[in-house]
C-alpha positions in Angstrom: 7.6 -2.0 27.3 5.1 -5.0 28.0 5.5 -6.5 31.3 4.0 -9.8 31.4 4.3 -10.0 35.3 2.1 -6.9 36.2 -0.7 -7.5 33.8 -2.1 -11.1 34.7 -6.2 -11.0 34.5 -6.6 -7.4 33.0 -7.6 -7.3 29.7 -7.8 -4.4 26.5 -9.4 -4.4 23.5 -8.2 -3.5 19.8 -9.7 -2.9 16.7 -7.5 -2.7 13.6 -8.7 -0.7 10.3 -7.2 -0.7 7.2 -7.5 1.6 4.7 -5.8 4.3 2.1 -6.9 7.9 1.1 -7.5 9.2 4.2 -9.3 5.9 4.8 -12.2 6.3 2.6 -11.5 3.1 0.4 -11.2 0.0 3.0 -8.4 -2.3 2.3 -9.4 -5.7 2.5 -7.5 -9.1 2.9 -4.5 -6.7 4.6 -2.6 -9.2 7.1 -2.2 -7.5 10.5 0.2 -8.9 13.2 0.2 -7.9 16.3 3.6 -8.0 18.2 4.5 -8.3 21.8 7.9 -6.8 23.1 9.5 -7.8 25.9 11.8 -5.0 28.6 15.1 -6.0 26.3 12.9 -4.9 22.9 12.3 -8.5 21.8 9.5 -9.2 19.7 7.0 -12.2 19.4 3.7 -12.0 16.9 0.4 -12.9 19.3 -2.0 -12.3 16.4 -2.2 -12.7 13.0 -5.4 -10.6 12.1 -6.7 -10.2 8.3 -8.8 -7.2 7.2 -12.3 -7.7 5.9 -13.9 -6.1 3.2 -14.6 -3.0 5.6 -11.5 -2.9 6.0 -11.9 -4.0 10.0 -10.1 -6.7 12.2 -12.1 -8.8 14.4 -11.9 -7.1 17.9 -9.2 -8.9 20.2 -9.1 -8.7 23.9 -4.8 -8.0 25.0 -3.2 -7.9 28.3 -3.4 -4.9 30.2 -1.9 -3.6 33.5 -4.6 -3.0 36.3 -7.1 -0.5 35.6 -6.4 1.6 39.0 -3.1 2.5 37.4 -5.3 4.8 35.4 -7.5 6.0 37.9 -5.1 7.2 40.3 -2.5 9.9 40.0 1.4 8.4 40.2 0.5 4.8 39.3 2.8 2.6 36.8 2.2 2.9 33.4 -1.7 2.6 32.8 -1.6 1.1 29.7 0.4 -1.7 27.9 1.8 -0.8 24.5 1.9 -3.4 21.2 3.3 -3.5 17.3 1.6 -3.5 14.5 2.6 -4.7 11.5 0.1 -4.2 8.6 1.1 -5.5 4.7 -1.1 -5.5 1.8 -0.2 -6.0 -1.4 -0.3 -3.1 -3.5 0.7 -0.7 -0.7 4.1 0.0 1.3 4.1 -1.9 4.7 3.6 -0.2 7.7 4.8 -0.9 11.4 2.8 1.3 14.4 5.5 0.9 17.2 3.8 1.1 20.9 0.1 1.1 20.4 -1.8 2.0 23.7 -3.9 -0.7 25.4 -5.7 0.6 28.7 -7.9 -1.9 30.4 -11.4 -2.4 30.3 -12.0 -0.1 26.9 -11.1 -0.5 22.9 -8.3 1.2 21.5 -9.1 1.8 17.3 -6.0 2.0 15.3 -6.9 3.1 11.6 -3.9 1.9 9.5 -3.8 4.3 6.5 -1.4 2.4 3.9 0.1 4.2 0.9 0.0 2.5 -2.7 3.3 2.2 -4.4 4.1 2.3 -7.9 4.3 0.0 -10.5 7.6 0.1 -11.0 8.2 -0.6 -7.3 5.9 -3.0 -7.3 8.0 -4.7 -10.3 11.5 -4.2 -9.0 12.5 -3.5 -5.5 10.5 -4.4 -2.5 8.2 -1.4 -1.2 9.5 1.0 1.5 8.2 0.7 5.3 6.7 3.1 6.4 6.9 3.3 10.5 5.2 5.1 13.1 6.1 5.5 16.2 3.2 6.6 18.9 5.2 8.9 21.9 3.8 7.9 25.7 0.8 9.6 26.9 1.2 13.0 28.5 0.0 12.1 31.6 2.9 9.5 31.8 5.7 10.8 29.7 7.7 13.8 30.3 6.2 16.6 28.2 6.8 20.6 29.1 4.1 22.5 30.6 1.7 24.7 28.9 3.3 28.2 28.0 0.3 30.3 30.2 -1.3 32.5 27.7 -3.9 35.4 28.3 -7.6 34.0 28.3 -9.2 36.5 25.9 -7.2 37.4 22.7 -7.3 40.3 20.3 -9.3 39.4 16.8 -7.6 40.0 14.2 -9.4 41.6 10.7 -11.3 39.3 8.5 -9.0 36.8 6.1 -11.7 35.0 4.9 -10.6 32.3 6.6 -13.0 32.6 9.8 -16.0 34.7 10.4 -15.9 36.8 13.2 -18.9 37.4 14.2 -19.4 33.9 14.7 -18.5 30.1 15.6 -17.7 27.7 12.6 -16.5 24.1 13.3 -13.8 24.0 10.8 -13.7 21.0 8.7 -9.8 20.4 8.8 -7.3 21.6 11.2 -3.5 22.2 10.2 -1.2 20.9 12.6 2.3 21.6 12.6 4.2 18.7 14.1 6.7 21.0 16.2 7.3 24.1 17.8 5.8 27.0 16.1 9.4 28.5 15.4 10.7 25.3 13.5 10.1 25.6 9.7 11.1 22.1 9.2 8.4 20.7 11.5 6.0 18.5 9.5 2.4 19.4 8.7 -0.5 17.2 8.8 -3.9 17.8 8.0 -6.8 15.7 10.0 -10.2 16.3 10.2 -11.5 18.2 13.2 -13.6 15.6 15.0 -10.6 13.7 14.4 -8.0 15.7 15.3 -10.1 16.0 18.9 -10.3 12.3 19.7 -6.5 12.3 18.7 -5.4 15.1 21.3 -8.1 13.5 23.6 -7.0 9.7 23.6 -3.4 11.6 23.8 -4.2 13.7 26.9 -6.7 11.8 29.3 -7.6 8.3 30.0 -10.4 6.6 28.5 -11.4 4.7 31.4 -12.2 7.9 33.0 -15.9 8.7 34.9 -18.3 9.7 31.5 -18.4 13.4 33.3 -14.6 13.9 33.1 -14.3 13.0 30.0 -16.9 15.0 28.8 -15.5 18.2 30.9 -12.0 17.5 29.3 -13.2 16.8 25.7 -15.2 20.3 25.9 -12.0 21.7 27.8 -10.0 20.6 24.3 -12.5 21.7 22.1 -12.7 25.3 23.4 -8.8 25.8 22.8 -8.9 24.5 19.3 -11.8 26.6 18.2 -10.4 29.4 19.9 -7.3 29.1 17.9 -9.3 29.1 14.9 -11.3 31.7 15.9 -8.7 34.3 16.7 -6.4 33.1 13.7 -3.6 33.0 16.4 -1.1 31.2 14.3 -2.0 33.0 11.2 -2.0 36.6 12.6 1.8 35.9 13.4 2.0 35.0 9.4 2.3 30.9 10.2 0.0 28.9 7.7 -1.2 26.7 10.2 -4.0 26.5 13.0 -2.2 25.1 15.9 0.8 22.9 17.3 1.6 19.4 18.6 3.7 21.3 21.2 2.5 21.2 24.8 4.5 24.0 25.6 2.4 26.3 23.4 -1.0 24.0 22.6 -2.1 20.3 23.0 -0.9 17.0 22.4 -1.3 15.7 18.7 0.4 12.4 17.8 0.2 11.4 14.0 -0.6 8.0 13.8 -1.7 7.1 17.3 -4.8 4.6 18.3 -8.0 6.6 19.7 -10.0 5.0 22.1 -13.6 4.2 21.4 -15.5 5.7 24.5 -13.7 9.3 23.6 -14.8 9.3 20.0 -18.1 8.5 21.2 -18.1 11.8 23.0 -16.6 13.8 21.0 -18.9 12.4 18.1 -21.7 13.8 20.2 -20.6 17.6 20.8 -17.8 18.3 18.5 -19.7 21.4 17.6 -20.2 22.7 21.6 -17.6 25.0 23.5 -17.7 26.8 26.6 -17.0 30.5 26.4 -18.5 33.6 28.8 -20.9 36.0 28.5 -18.9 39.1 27.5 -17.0 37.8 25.1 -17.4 36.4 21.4 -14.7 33.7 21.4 -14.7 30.2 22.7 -12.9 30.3 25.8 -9.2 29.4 25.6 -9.5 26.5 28.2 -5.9 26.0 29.3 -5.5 22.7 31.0 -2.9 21.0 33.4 -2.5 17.3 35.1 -3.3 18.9 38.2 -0.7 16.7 40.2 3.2 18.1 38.5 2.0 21.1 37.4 -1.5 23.0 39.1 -1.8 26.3 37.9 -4.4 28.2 39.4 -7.9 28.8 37.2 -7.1 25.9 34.9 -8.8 23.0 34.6 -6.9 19.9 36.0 -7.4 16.5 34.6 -6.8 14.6 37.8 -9.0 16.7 39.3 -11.9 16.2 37.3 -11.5 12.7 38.0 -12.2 13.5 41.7 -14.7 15.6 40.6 -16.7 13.4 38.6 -16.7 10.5 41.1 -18.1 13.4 43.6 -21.0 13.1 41.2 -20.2 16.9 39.5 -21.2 17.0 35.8 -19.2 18.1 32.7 -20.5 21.8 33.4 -20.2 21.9 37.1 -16.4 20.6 36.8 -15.6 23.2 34.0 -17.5 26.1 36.2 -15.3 24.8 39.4 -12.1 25.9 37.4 -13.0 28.5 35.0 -15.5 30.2 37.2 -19.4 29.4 37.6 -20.4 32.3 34.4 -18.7 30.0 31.9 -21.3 28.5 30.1 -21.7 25.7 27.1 -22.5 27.2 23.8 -22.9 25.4 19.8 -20.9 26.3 16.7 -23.9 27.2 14.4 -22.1 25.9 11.1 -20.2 22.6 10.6 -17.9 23.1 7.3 -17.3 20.5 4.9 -20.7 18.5 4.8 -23.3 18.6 2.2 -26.3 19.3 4.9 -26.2 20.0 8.5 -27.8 18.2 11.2 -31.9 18.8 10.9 -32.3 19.3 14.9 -34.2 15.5 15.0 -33.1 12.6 15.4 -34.2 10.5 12.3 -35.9 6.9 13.2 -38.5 4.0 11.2 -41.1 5.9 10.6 -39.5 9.1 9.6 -39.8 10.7 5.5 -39.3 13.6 3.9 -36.0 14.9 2.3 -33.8 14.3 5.4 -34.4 10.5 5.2 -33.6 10.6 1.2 -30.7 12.8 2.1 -29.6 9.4 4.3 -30.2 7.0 2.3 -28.2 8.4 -0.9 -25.4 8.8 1.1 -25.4 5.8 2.5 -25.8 3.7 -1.0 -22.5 5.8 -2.4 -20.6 4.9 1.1 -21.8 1.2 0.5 -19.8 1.2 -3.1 -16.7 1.5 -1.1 -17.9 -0.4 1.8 -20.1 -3.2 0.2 -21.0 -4.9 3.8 -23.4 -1.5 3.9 -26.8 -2.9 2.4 -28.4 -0.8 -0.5 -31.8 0.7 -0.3 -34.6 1.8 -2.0 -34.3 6.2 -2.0 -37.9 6.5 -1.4 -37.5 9.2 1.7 -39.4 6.9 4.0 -37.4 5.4 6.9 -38.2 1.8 7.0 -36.5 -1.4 8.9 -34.1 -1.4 5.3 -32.8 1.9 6.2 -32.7 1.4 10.0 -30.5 -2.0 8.9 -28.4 -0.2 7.1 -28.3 2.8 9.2 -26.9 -0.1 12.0 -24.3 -1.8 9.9 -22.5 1.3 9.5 -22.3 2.6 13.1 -21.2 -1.0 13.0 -18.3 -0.8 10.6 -17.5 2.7 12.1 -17.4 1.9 15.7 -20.5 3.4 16.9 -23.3 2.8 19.4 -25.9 0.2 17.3 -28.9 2.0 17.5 -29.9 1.8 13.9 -31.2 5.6 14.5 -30.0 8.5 12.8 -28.8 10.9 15.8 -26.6 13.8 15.5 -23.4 11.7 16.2 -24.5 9.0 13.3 -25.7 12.0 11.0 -22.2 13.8 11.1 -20.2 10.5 10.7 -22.0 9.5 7.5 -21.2 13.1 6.1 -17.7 12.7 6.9 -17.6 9.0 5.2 -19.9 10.2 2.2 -17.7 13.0 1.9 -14.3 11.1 1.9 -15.9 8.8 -0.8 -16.8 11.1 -2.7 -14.0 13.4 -3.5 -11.6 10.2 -4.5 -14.2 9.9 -7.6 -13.4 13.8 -8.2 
């Protein structure tokens, strides 16, 4: 647990949101209270936090052990771990035990509370609901990948993929367990969410840029693999993959991302790397490189030596998998109205893609009212590009006030989750 003594002048920072179905409808005025616990287990509160009506916390800097722990192979725990204790009324409380804080980056914990009834509301008090986040991988004792050929069969069209091509699915079904135990819970997160989850849960965030990307495209490869091949399915399970490092990645329900990984994977969710002579994304099988190094998979400590060599993303990859792998894009995204128009869209800009922006952004701004309405006019003016900036704002993203590929898939997402709770 925390340990006061180690982690004098490093600091972390946290963002809390609030929110409930699937967190497209902020919850405002929540109270959030941030606990410390000592090496017995004791707890103090060191923040009281409220929600606003975005559903966000103001951003506050913790203690955090020395970021070299993280950089270095072997170190002390990298990262101090917190509480959360998040009550609304209206909704069941929730506790999020051990919260990751590594130094020198922002940790994002979206809180997604549950209503209760009325008749709970009236009689007894609500249950808590409480999550517990399990250590990183690279510090907790997980079991090593399962090795697994590279190429796998394909099996016969389900209707669930299409073969002869790459889709970015828009959920992925995760079953909380090995892929033998029927009792194993199933959860259902996005995709670009489910990446920054296995992401924030396998590497470090204050990782070189390069690593992370290299990693992040490592990831991304296995999971649309899995999709692509319907591994899981073929053997008649009704799920795409596991939270079992023995047999796939690391997926903790619950757990905090970390900004500077969802800003990568925000920016090529859709990319893979595969080979020439074959159809599938290459099924990138990974290792810490340091307890277990298995030959022709990438190692995540190594990339970090890697990167500060001053190799990029591809040149990391290529030193592991071979130098004919190559980086190739999905050419569908499922699940959003429109797909990304190839252009970045700025002041200036018209036509249909601008109008296209600006209607989704006034239906996100019922839900989110900090959002600023605008006239649909299909002409990008400094209205849009303010509005355009408050949102990457409420949603943790670079403040350009420019609609890029990252922005233009994370306002499909929110307009999206809005818009199926009025269904």
């Amino acid at each position: 647990m925390r340990n006061i003594g180690m982690m004098q002048g490093e600091r972390g920072r946290l963002q809390v949101a609030v929110g409930f179905e699937g967190m497209g409808r902020p919850v405002e005025r929540a109270a959030v209270a941030i606990i410390a616990r000592d090496g017995d287990g004791e707890g103090s509160q060191i923040e009281e936090l409220v929600s606003d009506a975005s559903g966000r916390c103001e951003v506050v800097d913790l203690p955090a052990p020395p970021i070299d722990y993280s950089l270095v192979a072997g170190s002390p725990k990298p990262y101090a771990t917190y509480d959360l204790r998040v009550s609304a009324p209206g909704f069941e409380p929730t506790i999020i035990r051990d919260v990751q804080i590594l130094p020198d980056v922002t940790a994002i914990s979206n809180v997604e509370l549950n209503p209760v009834g009325i008749q709970v509301q009236r009689v007894i008090e609500p249950p808590v609901q409480t999550i517990t986040i399990l250590p990183h991988t690279l510090f907790g004792d997980f079991p090593p990948k399962i090795p697994e050929d590279e190429v796998k069969p394909l099996p016969a069209p389900t209707g669930f993929v299409v073969l002869d091509r790459v889709v970015v699915p828009e959920i992925i079904v995760v079953h909380d367990g090995r892929p033998d135990n029927p009792a194993a819970p199933r959860y259902y997160p996005l995709f670009r969410d489910y990446i920054k989850n296995v992401a924030s849960s396998e590497i470090y965030a204050t990782w070189p840029l390069e690593s992370l990307r290299a990693n992040i495209l490592a990831i991304i490869s296995f999971t649309l693999n899995r999709v692509f091949t319907e591994w899981y399915r073929g053997q008649g399970k009704n799920f795409t993959i596991t939270s079992s490092t023995q047999f796939d990645q690391a997926y903790i329900h619950g757990r905090n991302i970390f900004e500077e990984i969802s800003w990568v994977v925000d920016e090529i969710f859709n990319s893979y790397i595969t080979r020439p002579d074959i159809r599938q994304p290459l099924f990138a099988q990974y290792n810490d490189g340091r307890r277990v190094n298995n030959p022709g998979w990438l190692s995540q400590w190594g990339s970090v030596d890697l990167a500060n060599a001053g190799r990029s993303a591809i040149e990391i990859l290529r030193h592991y998998y071979g130098a004919n792998v190559y980086m190739d894009e999905a050419i569908k995204v499922a699940g959003v109205p429109q797909s990304f128009p190839g252009y970045a869209l700025n002041i200036g800009a018209s036509g249909d893609k601008v109008r296209t922006i600006q209607n989704q952004l006034n239906r996100i701004s019922q839900n989110y009212p900090a959002l600023p309405k605008m006239a649909v006019d299909g002409v990008y003016g400094q209205n849009t590009a303010d509005s355009v900036r408050k949102f990457q704002q409420i949603f943790n993203m670079p403040q350009t006030g420019v609609v890029d590929f990252a922005t233009w898939y994370r306002i499909s997402h929110i307009y999206v989750a809005v818009t199926r709770m009025a269904d």
